[in-house]
matplotlib code that plots the C-alpha trace (Angstrom):
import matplotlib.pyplot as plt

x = [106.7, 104.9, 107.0, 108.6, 106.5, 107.4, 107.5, 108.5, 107.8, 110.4, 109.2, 109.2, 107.5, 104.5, 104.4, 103.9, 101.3, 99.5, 100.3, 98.8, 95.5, 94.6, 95.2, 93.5, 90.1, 90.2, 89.9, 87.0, 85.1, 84.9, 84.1, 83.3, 81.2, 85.1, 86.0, 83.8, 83.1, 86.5, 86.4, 88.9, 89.7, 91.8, 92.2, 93.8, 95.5, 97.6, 98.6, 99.7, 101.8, 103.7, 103.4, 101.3, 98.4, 95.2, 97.3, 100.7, 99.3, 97.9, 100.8, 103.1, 100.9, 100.7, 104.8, 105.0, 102.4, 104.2, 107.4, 106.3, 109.9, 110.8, 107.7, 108.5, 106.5, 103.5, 102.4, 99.5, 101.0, 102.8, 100.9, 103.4, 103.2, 107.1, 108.3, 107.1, 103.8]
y = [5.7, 7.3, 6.9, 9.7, 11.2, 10.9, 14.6, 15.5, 19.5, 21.2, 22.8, 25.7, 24.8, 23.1, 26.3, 28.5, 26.3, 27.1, 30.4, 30.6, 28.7, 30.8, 34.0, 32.3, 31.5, 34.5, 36.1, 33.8, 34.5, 37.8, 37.6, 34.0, 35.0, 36.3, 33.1, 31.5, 33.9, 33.1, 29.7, 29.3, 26.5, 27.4, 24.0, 23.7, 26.7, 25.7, 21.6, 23.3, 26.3, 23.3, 20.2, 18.1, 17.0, 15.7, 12.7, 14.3, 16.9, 14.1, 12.4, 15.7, 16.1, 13.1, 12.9, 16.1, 15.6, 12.3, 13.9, 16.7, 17.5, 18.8, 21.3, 24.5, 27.1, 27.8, 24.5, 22.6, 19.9, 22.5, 22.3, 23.0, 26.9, 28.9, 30.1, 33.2, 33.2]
z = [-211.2, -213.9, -217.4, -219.2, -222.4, -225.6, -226.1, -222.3, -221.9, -219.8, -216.5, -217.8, -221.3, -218.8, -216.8, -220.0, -221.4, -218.4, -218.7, -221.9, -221.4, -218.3, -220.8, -223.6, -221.5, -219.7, -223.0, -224.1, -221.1, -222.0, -225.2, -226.6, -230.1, -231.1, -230.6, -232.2, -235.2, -235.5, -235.7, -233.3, -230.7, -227.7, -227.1, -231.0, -230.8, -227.5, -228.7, -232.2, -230.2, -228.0, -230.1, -228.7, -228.4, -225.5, -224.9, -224.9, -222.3, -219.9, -219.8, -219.3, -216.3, -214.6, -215.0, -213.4, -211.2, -209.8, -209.4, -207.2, -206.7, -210.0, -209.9, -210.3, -207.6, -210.9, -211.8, -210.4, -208.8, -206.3, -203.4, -200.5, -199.8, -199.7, -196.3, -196.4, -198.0]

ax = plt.figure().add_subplot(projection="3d")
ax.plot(x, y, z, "-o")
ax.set_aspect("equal")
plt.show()
């Protein structure tokens, strides 16, 4: 069994984190020089908007990842299809 966090992110804080980063790269991939005339660090800007950090995040994902069950249907560590689908 994979510990609890420190800083455990609700479901539905993980599934708006990756919410975000997929909006956040999208956006770079079509125009990275904004970015970076910017200064700006997606990577940053996401830990600071959720309060944690590279380590935080790894560890919020392996908890959720080992506890399939308390997945919700849009994070990654969903991987049984809905009736339906």
């Amino acid at each position: 069994m994979v510990p609890s966090p420190k800083k455990l992110l609700s479901e539905g804080e993980m599934e708006q984190f990756f919410y975000d980063l997929a909006v956040l790269n999208a956006a770079k991939s079509i125009d990275a020089s904004f970015y970076e005339n910017q200064g700006a660090d997606i990577s940053s800007l996401i830990y600071k908007k959720y309060g944690v950090d590279s380590l935080l995040l790894a560890q919020n994902i392996s908890y959720y990842a080992a506890q399939p069950e308390k997945c919700t249907d849009t994070l990654p560590c969903r991987d049984t299809p809905k009736a339906g689908r």
